[in-house]
C-alpha positions, -999 to +999 in steps of 0.1 A: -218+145+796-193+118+793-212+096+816-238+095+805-224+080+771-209+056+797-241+048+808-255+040+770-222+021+759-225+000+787-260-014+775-250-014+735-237-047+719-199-039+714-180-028+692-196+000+682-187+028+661-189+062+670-195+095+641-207+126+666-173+149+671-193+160+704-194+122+716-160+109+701-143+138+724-164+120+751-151+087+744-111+103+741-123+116+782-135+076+791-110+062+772-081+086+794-100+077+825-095+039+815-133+034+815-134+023+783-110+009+755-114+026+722-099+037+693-098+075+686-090+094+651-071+118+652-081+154+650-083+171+619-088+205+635-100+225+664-121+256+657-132+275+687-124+249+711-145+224+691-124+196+673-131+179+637-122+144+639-110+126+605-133+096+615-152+075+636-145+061+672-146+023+676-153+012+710-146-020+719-150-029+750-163-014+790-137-015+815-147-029+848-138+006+866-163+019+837-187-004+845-183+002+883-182+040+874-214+041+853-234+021+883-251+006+854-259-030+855-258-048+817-299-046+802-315-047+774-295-033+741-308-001+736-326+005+771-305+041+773-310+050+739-298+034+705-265+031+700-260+003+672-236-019+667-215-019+637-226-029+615-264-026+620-282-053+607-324-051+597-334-080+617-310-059+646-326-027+639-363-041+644-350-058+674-341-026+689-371-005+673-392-029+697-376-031+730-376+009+727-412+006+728-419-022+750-413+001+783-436+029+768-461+007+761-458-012+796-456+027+809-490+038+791-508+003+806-501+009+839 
């Protein structure tokens, strides 16, 4: 559902690239609603309603109607699931590795 990618790209450190055809035609929905600004690639082809993009999606920013839309205040990167920046770094990577965890752990503690 497209907002619910709304939801995690208003949480992830910007730009970030997206490679998933299923959430790149997601982004081309946000980005025609003006929710987000993004570049699309075109599409290669379309095979039972399903379309084959020739690349990745950039998105570079959240629009403030997005953010209004999503109801999501700006957390923790990846508090809605991991969406990386591009590029991902290592030091980045175990950043995010932990603050997945953290509310688990907090969760299991309780």
């Amino acid at each position: 559902m497209p907002m619910q990618l709304l939801e995690r790209l208003c949480c992830a450190q910007l730009p970030v690239n997206i490679d998933d055809d299923d959430d790149i035609e997601k982004c081309s929905v946000l980005r025609a609603a003006q929710l987000i600004e993004a570049e699309i690639p075109p599409i290669l082809h379309e095979d039972l309603g399903q379309a084959m993009y020739s690349g990745h999606a950039t998105v570079m920013r959240v629009t403030a109607t997005g953010r209004a839309a999503s109801g999501t205040r700006t957390t923790r990167a990846g508090e809605f699931g991991n969406i990386p920046s591009a590029p991902m770094t290592g030091e980045r990577h175990a950043f995010l590795q932990r603050t997945e965890r953290e509310p688990a752990q907090r969760n299991s503690s309780a």
